[in-house]
PDBQT receptor file of N, H, CA, C and O in Angstrom, charges set to zero:
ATOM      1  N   UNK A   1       3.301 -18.044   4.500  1.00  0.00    +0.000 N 
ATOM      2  CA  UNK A   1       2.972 -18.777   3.302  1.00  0.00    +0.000 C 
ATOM      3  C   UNK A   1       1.870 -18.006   2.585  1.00  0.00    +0.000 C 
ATOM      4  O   UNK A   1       0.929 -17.809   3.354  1.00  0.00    +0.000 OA
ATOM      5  N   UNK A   2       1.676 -17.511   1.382  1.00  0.00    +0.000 N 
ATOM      6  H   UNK A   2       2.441 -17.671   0.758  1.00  0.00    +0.000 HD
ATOM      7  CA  UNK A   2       1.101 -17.297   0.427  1.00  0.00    +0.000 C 
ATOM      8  C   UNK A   2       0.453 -18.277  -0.537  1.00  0.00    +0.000 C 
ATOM      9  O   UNK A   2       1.153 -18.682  -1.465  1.00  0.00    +0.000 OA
ATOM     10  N   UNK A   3      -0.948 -18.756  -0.419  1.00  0.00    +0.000 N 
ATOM     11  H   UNK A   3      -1.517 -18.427   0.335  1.00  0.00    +0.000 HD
ATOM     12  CA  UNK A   3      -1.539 -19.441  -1.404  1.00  0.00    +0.000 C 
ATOM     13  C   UNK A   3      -2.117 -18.786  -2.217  1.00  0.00    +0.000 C 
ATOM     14  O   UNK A   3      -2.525 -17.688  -1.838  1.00  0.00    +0.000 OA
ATOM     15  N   UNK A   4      -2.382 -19.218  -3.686  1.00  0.00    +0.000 N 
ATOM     16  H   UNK A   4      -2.051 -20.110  -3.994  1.00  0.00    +0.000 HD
ATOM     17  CA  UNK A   4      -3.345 -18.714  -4.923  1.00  0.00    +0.000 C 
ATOM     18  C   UNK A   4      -4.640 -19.219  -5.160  1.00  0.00    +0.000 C 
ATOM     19  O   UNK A   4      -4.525 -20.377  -5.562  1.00  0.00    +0.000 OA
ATOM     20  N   UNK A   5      -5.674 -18.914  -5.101  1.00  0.00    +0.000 N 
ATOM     21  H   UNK A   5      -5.767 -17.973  -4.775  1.00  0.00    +0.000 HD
ATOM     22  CA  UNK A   5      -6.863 -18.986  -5.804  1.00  0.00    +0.000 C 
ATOM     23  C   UNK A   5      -7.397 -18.333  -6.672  1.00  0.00    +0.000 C 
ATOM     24  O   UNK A   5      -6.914 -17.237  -6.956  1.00  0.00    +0.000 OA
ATOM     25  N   UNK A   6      -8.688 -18.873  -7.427  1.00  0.00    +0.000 N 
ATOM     26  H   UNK A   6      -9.080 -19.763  -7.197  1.00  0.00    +0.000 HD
ATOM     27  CA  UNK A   6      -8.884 -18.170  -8.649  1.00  0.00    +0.000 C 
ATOM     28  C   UNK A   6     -10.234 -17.878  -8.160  1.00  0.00    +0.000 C 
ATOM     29  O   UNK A   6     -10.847 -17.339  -9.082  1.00  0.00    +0.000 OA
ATOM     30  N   UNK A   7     -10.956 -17.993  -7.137  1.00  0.00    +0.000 N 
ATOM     31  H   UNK A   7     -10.458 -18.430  -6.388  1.00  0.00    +0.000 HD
ATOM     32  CA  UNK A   7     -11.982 -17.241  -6.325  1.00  0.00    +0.000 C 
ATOM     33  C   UNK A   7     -11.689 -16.896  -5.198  1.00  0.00    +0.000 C 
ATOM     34  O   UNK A   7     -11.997 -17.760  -4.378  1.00  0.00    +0.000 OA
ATOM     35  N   UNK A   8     -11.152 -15.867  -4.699  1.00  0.00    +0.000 N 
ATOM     36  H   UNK A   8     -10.902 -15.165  -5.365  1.00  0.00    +0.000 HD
ATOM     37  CA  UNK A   8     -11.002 -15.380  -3.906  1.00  0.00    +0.000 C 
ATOM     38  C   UNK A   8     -11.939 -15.309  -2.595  1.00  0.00    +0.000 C 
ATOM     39  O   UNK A   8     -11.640 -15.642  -1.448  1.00  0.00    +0.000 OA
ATOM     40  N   UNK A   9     -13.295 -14.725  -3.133  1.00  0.00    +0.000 N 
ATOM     41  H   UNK A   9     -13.538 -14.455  -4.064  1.00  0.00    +0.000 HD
ATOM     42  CA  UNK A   9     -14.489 -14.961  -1.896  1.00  0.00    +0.000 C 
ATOM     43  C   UNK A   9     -14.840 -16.446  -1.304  1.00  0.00    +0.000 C 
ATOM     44  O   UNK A   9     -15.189 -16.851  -0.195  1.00  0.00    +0.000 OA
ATOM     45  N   UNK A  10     -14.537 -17.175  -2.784  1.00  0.00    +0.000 N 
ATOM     46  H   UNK A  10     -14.253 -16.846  -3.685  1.00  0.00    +0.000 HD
ATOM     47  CA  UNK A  10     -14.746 -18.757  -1.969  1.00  0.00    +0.000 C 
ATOM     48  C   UNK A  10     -13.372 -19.294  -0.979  1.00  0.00    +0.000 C 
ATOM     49  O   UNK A  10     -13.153 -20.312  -0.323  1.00  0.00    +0.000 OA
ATOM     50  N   UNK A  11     -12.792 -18.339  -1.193  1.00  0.00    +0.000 N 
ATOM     51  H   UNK A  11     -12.970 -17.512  -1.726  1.00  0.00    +0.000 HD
ATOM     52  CA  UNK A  11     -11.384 -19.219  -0.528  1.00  0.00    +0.000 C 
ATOM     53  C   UNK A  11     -11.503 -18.341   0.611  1.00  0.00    +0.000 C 
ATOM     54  O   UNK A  11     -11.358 -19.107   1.564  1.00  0.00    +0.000 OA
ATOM     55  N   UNK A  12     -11.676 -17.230   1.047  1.00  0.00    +0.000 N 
ATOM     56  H   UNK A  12     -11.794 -16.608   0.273  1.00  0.00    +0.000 HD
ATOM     57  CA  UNK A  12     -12.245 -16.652   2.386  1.00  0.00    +0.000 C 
ATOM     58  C   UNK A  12     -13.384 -17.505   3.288  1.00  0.00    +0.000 C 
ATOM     59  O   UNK A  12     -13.529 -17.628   4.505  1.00  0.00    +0.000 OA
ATOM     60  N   UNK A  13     -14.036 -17.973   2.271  1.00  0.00    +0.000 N 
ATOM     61  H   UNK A  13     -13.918 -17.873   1.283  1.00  0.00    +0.000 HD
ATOM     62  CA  UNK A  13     -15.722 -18.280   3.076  1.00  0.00    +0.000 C 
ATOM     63  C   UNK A  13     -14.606 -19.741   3.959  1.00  0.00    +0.000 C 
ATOM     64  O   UNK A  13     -14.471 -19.981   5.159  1.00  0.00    +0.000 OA
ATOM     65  N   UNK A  14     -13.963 -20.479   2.665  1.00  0.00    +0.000 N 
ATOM     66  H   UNK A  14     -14.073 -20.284   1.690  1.00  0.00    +0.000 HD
ATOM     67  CA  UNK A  14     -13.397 -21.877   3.858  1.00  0.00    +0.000 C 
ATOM     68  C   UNK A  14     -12.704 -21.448   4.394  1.00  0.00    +0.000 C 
ATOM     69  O   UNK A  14     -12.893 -22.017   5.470  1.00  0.00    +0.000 OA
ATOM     70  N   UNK A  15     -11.730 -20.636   4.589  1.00  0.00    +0.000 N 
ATOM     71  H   UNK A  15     -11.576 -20.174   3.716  1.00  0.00    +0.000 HD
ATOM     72  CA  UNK A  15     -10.915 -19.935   5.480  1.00  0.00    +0.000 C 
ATOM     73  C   UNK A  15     -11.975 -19.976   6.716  1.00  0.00    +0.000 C 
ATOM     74  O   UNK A  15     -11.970 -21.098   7.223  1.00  0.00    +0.000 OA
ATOM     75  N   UNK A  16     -12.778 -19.185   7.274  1.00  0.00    +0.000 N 
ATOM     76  H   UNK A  16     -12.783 -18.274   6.862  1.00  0.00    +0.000 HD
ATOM     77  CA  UNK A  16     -13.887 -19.155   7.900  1.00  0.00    +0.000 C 
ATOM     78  C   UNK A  16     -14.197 -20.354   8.321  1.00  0.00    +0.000 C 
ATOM     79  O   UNK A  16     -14.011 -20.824   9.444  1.00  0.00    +0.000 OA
ATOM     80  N   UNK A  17     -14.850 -21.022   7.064  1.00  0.00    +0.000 N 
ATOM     81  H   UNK A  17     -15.001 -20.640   6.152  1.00  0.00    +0.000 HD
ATOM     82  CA  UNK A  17     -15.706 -22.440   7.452  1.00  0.00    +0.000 C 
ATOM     83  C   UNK A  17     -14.451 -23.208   8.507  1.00  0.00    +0.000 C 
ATOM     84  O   UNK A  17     -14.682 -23.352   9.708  1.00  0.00    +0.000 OA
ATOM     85  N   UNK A  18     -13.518 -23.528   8.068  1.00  0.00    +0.000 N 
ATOM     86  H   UNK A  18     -13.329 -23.410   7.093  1.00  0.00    +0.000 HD
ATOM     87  CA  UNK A  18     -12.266 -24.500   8.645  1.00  0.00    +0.000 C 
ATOM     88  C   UNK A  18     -12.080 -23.872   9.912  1.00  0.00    +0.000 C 
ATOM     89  O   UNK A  18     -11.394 -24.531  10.695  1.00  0.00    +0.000 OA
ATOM     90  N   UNK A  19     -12.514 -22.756  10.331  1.00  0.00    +0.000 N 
ATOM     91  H   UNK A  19     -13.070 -22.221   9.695  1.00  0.00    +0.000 HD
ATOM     92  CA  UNK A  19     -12.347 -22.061  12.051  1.00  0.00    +0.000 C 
ATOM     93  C   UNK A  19     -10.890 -20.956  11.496  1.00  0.00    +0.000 C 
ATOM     94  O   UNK A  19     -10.237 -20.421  12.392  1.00  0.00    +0.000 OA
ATOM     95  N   UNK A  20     -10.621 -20.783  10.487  1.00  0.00    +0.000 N 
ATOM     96  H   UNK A  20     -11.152 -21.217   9.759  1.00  0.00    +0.000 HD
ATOM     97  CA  UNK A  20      -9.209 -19.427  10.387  1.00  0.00    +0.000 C 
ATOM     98  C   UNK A  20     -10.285 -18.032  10.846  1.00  0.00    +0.000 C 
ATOM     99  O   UNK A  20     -11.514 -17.961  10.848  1.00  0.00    +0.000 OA
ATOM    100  N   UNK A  21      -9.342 -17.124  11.173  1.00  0.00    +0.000 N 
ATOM    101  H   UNK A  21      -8.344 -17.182  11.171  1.00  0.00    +0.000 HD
ATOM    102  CA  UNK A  21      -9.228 -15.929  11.866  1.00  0.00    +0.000 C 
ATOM    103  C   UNK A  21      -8.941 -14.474  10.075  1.00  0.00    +0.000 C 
ATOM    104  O   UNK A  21      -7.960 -14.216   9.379  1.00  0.00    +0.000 OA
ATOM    105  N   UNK A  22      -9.968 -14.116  10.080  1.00  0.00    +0.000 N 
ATOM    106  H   UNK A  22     -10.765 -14.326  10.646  1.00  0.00    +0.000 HD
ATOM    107  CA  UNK A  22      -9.490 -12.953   8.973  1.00  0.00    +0.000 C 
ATOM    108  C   UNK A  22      -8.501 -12.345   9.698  1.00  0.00    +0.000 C 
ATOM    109  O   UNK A  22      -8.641 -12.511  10.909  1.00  0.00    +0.000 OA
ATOM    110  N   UNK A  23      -7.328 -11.548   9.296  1.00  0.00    +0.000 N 
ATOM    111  H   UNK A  23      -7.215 -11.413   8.312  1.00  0.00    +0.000 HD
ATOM    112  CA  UNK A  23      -6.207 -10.803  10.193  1.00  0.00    +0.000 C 
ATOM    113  C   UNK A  23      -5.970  -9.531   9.187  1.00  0.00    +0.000 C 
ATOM    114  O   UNK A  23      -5.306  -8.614   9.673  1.00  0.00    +0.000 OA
ATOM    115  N   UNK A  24      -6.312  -9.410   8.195  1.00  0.00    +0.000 N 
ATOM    116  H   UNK A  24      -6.850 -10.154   7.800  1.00  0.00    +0.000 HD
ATOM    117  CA  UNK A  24      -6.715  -8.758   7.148  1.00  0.00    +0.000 C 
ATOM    118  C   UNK A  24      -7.414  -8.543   5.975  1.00  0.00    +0.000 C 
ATOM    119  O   UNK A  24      -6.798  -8.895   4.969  1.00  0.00    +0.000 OA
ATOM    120  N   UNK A  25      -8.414  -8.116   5.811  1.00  0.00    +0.000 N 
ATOM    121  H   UNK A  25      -8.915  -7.831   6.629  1.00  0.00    +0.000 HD
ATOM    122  CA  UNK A  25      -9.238  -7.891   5.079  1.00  0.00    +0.000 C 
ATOM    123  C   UNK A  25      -8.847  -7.919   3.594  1.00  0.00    +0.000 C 
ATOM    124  O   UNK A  25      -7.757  -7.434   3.292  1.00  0.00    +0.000 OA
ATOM    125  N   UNK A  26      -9.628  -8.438   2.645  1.00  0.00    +0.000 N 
ATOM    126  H   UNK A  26     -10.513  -8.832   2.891  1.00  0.00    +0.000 HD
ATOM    127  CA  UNK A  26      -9.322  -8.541   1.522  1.00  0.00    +0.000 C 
ATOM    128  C   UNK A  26      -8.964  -6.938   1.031  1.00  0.00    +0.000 C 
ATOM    129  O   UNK A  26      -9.765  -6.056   1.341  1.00  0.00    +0.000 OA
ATOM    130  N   UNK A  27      -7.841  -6.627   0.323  1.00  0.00    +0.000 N 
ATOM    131  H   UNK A  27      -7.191  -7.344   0.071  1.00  0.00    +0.000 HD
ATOM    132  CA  UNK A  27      -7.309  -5.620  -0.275  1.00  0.00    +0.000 C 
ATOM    133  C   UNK A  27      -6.472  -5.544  -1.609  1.00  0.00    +0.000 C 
ATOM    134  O   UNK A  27      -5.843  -6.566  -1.882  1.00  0.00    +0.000 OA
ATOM    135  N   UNK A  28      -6.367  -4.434  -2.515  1.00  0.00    +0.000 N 
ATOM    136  H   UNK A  28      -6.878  -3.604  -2.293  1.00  0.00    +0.000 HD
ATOM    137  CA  UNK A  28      -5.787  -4.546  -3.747  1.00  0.00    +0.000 C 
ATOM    138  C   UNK A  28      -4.505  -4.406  -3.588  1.00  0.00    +0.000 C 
ATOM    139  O   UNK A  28      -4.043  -3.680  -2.707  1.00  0.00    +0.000 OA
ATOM    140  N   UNK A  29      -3.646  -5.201  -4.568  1.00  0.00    +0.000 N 
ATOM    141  H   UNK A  29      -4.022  -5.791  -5.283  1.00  0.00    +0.000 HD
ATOM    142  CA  UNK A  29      -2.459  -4.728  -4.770  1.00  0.00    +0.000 C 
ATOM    143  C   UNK A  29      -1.983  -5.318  -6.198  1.00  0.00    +0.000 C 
ATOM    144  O   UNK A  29      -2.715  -6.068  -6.844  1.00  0.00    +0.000 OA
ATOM    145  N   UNK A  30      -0.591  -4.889  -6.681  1.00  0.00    +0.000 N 
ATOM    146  H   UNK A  30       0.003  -4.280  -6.157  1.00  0.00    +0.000 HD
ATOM    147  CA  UNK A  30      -0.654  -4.531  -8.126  1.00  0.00    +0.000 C 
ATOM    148  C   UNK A  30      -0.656  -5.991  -8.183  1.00  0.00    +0.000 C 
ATOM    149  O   UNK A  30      -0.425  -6.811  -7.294  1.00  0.00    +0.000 OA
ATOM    150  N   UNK A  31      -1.044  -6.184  -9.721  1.00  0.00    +0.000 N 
ATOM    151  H   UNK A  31      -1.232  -5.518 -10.443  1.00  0.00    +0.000 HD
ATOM    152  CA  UNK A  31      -1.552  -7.297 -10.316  1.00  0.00    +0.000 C 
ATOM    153  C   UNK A  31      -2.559  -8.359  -9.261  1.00  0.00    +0.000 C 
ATOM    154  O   UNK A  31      -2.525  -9.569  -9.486  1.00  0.00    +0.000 OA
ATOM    155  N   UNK A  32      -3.367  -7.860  -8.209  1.00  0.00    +0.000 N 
ATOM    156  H   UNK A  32      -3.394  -6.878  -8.026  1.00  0.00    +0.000 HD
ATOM    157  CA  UNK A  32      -4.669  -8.739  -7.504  1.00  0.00    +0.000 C 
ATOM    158  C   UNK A  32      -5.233  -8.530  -6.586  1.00  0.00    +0.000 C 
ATOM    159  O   UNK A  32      -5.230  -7.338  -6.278  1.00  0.00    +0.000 OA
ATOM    160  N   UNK A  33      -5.863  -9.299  -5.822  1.00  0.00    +0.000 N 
ATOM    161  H   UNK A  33      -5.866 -10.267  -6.072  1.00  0.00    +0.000 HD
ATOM    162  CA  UNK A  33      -6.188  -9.064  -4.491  1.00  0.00    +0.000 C 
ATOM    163  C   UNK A  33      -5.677 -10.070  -3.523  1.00  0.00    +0.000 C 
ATOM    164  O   UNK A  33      -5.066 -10.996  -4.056  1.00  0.00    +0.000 OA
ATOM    165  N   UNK A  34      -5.773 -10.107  -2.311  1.00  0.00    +0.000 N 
ATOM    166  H   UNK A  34      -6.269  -9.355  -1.878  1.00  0.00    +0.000 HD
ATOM    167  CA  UNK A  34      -5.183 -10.474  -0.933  1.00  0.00    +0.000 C 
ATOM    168  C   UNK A  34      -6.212 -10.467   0.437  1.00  0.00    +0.000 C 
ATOM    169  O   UNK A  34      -6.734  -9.451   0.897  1.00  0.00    +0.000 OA
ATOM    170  N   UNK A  35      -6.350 -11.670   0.901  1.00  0.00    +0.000 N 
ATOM    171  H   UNK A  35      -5.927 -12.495   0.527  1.00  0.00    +0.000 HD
ATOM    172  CA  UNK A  35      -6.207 -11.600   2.358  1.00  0.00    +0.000 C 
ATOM    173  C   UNK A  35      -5.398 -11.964   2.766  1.00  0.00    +0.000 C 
ATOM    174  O   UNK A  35      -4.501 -12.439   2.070  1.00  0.00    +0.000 OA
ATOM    175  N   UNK A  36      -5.314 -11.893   4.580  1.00  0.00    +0.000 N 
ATOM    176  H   UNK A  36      -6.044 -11.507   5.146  1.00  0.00    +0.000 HD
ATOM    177  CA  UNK A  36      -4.182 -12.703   5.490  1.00  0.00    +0.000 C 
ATOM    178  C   UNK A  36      -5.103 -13.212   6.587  1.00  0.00    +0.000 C 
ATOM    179  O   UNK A  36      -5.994 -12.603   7.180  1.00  0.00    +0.000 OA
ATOM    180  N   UNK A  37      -4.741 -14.305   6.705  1.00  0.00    +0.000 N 
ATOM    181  H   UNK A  37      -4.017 -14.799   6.224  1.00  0.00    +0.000 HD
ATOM    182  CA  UNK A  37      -5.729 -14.974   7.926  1.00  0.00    +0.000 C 
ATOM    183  C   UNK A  37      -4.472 -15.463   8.402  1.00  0.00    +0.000 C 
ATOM    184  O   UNK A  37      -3.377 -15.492   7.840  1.00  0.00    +0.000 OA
ATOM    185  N   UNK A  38      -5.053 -16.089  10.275  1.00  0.00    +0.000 N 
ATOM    186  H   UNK A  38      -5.942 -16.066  10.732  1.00  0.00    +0.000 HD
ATOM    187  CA  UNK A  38      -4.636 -16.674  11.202  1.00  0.00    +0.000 C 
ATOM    188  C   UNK A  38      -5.022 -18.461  11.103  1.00  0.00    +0.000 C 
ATOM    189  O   UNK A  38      -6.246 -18.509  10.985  1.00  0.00    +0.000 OA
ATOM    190  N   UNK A  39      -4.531 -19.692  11.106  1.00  0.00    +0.000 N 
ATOM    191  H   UNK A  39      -3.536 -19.653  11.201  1.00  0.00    +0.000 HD
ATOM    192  CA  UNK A  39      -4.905 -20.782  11.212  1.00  0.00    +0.000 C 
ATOM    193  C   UNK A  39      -5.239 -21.283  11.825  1.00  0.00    +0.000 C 
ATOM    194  O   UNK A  39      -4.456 -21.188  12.769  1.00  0.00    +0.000 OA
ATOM    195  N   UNK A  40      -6.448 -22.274  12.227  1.00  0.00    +0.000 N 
ATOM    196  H   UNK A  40      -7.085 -22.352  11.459  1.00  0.00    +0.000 HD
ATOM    197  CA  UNK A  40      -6.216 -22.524  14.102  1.00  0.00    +0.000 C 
ATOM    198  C   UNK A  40      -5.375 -23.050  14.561  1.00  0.00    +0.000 C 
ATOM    199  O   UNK A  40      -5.469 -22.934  15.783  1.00  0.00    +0.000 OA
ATOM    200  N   UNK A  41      -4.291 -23.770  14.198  1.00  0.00    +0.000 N 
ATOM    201  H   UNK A  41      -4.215 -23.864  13.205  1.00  0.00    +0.000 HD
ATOM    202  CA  UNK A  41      -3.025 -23.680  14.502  1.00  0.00    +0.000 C 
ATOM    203  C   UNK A  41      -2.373 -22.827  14.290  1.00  0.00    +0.000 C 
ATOM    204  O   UNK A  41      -1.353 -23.082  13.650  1.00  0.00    +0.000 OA
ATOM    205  N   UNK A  42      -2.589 -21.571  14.660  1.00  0.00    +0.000 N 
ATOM    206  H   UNK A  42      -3.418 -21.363  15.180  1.00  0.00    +0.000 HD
ATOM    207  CA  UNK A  42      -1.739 -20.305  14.535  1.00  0.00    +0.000 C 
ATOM    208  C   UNK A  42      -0.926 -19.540  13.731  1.00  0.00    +0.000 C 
ATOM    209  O   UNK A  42      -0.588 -18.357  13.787  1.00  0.00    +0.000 OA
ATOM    210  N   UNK A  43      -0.622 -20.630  12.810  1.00  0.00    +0.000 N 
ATOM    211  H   UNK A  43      -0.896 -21.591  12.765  1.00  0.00    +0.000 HD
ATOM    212  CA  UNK A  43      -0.001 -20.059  11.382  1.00  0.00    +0.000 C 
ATOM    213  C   UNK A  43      -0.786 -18.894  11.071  1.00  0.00    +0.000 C 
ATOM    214  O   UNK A  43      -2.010 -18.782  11.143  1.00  0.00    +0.000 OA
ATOM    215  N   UNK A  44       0.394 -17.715  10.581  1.00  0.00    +0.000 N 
ATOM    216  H   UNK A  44       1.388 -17.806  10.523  1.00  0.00    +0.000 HD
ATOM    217  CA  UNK A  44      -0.045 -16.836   9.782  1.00  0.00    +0.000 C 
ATOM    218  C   UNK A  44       0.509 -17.338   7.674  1.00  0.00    +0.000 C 
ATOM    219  O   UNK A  44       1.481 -17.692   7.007  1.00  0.00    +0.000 OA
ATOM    220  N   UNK A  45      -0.973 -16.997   7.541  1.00  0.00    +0.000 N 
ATOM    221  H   UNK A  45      -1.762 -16.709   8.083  1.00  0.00    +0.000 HD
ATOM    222  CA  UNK A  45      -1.310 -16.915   5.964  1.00  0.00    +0.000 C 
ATOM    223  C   UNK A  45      -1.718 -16.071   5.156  1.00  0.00    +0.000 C 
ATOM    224  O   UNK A  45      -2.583 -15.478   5.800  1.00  0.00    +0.000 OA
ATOM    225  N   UNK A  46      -1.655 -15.504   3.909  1.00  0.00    +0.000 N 
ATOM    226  H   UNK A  46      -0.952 -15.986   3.386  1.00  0.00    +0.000 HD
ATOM    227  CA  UNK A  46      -2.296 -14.921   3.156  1.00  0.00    +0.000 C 
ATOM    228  C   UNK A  46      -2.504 -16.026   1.245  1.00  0.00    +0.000 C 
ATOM    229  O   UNK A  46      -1.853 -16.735   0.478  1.00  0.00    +0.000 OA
ATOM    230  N   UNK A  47      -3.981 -15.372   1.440  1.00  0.00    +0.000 N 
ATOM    231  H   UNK A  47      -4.511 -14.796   2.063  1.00  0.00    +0.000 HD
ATOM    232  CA  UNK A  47      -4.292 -15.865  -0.409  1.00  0.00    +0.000 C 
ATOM    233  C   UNK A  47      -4.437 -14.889  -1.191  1.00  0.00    +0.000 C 
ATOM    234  O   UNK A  47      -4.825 -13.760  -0.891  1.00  0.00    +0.000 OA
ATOM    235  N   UNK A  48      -4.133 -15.287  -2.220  1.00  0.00    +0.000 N 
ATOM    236  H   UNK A  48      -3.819 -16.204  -2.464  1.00  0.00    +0.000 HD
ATOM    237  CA  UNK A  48      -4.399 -13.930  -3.225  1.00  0.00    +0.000 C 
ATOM    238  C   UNK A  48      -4.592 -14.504  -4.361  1.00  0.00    +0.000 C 
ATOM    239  O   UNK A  48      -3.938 -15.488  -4.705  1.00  0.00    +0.000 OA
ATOM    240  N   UNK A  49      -5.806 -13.792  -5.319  1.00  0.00    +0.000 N 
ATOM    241  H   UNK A  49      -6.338 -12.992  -5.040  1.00  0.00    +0.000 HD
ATOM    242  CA  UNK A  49      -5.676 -13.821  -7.155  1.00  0.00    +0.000 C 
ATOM    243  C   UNK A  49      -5.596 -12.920  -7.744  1.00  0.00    +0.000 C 
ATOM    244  O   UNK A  49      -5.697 -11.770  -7.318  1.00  0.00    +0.000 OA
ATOM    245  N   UNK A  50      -5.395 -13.264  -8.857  1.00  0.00    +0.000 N 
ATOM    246  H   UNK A  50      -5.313 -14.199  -9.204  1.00  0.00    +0.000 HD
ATOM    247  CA  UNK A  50      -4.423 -12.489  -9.984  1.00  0.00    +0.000 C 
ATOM    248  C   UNK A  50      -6.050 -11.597  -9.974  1.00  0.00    +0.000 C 
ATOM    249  O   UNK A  50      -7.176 -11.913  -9.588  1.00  0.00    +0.000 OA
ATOM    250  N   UNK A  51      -5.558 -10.570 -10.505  1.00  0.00    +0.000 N 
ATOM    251  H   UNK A  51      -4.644 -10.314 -10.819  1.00  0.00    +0.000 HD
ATOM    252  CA  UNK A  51      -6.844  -9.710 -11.632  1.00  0.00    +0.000 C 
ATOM    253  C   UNK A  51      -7.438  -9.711 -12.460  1.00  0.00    +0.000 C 
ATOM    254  O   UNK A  51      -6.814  -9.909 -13.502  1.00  0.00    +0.000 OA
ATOM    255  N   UNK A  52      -8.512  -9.567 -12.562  1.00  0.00    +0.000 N 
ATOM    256  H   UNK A  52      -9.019  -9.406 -11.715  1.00  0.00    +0.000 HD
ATOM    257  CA  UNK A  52      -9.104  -9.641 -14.075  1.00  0.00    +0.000 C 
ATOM    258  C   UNK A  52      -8.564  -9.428 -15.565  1.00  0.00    +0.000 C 
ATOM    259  O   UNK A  52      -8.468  -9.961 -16.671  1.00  0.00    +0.000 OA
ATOM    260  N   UNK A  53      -8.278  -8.269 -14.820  1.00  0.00    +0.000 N 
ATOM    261  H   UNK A  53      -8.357  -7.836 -13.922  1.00  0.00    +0.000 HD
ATOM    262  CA  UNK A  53      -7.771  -7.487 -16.144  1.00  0.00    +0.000 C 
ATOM    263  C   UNK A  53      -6.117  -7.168 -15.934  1.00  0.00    +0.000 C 
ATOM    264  O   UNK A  53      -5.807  -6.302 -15.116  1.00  0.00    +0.000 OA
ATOM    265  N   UNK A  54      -4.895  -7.999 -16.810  1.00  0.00    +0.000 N 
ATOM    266  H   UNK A  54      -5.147  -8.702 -17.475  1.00  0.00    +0.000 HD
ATOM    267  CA  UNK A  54      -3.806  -7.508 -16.570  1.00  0.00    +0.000 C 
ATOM    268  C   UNK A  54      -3.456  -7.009 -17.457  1.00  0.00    +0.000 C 
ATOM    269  O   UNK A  54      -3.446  -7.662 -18.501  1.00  0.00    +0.000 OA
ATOM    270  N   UNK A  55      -2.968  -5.502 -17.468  1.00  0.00    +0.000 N 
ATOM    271  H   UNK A  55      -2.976  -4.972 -16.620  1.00  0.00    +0.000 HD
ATOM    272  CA  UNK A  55      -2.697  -4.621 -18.690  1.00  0.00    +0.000 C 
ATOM    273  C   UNK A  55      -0.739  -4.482 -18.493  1.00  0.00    +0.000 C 
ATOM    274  O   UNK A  55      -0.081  -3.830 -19.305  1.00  0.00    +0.000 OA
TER     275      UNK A  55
């Protein structure tokens, strides 16, 4: 599952706060950025937002 946010660092920090697992580090890709975390129910997830700037 893939969720969207429009702050990215805040949606990491509850990722964290709620007990999730980073499984990948926030990284670019075209049109945003991305993590992937683990759930404590084990689900694998990633969030991502759009870019600042879409040309």
């Amino acid at each position: 599952m893939i969720l969207k946010a429009a702050d990215l660092d805040a949606a990491e920090a509850a990722v964290r706060k709620a007990g999730g697992e980073i499984t990948r580090q926030q990284f670019d890709f075209p049109g945003g950025r991305r993590f992937h975390f683990r759930e404590p129910g084990g689900n694998e997830m990633a969030v991502w937002s759009e870019s600042e700037q879409q040309t």
